[in-house]
C-alpha positions as CSV (number, residue, x, y, z in Angstrom):
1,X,22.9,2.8,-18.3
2,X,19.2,2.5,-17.9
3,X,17.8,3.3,-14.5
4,X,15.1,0.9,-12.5
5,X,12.6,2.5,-10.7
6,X,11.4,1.1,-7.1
7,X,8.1,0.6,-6.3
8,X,7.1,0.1,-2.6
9,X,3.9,-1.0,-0.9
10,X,3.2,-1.1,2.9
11,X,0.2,-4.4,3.5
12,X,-0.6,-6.9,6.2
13,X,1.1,-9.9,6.7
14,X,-1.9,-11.6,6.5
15,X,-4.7,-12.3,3.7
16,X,-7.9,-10.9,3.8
17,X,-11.0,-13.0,3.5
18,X,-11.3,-12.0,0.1
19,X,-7.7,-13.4,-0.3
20,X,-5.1,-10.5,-1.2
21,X,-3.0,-8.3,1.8
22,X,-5.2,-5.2,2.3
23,X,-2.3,-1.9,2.2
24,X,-1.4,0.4,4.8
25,X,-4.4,2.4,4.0
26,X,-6.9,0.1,4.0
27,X,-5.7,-1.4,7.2
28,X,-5.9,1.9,8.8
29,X,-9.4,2.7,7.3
30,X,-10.5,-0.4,9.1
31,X,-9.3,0.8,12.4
32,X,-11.5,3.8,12.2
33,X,-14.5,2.2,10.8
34,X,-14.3,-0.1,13.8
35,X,-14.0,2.4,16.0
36,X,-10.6,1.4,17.6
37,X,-9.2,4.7,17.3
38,X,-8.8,7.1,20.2
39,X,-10.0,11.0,19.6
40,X,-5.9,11.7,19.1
41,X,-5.9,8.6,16.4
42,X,-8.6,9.6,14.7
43,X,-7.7,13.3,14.4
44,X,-4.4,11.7,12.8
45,X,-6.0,9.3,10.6
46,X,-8.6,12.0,9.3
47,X,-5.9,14.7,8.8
48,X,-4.1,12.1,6.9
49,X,-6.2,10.9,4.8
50,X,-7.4,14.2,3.5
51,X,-3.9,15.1,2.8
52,X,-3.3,12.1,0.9
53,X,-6.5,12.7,-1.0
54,X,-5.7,16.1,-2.0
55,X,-1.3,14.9,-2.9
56,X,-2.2,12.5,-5.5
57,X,-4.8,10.8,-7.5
58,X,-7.2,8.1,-6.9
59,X,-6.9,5.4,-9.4
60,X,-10.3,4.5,-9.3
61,X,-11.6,8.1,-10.3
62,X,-9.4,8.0,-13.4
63,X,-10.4,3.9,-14.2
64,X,-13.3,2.7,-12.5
65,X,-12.1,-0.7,-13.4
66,X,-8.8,-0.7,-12.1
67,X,-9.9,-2.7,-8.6
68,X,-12.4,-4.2,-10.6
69,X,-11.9,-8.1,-9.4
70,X,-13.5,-9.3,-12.5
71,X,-11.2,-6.8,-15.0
72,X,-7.8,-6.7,-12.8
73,X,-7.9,-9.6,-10.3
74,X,-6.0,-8.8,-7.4
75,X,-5.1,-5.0,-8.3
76,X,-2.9,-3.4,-5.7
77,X,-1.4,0.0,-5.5
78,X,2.2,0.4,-5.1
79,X,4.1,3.7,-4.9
80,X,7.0,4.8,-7.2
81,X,10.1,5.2,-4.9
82,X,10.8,8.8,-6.4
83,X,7.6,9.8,-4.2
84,X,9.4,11.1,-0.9
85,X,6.6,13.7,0.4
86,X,4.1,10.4,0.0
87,X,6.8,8.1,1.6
88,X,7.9,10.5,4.4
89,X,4.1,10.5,5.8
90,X,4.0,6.7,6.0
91,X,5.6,6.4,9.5
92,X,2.6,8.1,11.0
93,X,0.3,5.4,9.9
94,X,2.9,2.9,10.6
95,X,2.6,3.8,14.8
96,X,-1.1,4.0,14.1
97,X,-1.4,0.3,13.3
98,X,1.7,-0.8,15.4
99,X,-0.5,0.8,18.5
100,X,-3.3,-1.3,18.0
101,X,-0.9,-4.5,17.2
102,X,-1.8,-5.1,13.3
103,X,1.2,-6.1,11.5
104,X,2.1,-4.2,8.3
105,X,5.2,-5.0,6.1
106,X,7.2,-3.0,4.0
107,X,7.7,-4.2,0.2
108,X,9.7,-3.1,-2.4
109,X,9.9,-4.3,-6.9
110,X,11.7,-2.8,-9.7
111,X,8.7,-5.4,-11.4
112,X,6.0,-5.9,-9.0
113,X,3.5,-6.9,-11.9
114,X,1.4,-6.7,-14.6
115,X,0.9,-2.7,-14.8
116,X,-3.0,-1.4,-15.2
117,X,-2.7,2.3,-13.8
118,X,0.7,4.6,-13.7
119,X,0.8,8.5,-12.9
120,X,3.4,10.2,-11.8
121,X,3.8,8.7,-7.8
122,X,2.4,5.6,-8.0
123,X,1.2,2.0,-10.1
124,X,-1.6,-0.3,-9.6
125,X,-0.9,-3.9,-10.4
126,X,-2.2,-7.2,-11.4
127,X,0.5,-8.9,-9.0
128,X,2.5,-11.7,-10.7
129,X,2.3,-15.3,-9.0
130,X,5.7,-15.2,-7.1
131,X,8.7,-13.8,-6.7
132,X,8.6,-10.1,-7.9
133,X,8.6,-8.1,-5.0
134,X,10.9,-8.6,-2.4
135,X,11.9,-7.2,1.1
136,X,13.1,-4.6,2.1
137,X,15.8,-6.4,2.9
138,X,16.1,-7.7,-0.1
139,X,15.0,-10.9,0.2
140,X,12.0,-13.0,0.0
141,X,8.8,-12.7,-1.7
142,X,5.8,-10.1,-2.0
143,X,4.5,-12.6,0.6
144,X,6.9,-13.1,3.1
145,X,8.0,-9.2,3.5
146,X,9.8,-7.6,6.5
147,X,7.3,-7.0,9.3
148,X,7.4,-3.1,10.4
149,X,4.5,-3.1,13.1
């Protein structure tokens, strides 16, 4: 028996101007660019950020094409399910957003696309059209994921 690994991605509920669901990471960059984030926020969000920048890799530093619109339309970043010191940190940013009312959904795919980028804790993905990702629930699609702030 083979086993199926689980990918999981944290994004809005809503699309971006430019038409995909920014991720967790994005959305919290925002905050901070913005300046919505109080001294205690922003301590967070910097601490965590260089932590996450020094646990894994930046796809984009190994391909410089793998966000590339033009090369990989719709590339998004999803994280292999077998990545528990990644995951267990998620909840931090998941308050971080929730305090500042920006809805972020929790996603998970044995198959959420067509894969570009793979290491060891994560994939980046030219998303299929519908109906590869799912809830955490189980149900549903990668655009109609369970709401978690």
């Amino acid at each position: 028996m083979s086993e199926t690994t689980t990918y999981v991605r944290f994004q809005s509920t809503e699309r971006s101007p430019r038409g995909h669901f920014p991720g967790i990471f994005a959305l919290a960059n925002g905050l901070a660019r913005e300046g919505r984030l109080s001294q205690e926020q922003h301590r967070f969000w910097r601490a965590g950020n260089d932590w996450y920048d020094t646990a894994y890799t930046d796809p984009s530093r190994v391909d410089p094409t793998v966000y590339d619109p033009d090369v990989n339309p719709g590339a998004v970043a999803w994280f292999k399910g077998t990545a528990a010191h990644l995951l267990d940190r998620i909840p931090g940013y998941l308050a971080l957003l929730a305090a500042h009312g920006v809805p972020c959904e929790r996603l998970e795919s044995a198959d959420p696309g067509r894969v570009v980028y793979e290491d060891d804790v994560q994939i980046v993905v030219v998303p299929r059209q519908a109906g590869a990702a799912v809830r955490a629930d189980g149900s549903g699609s990668a655009q109609a994921g369970r709401t978690l702030s």
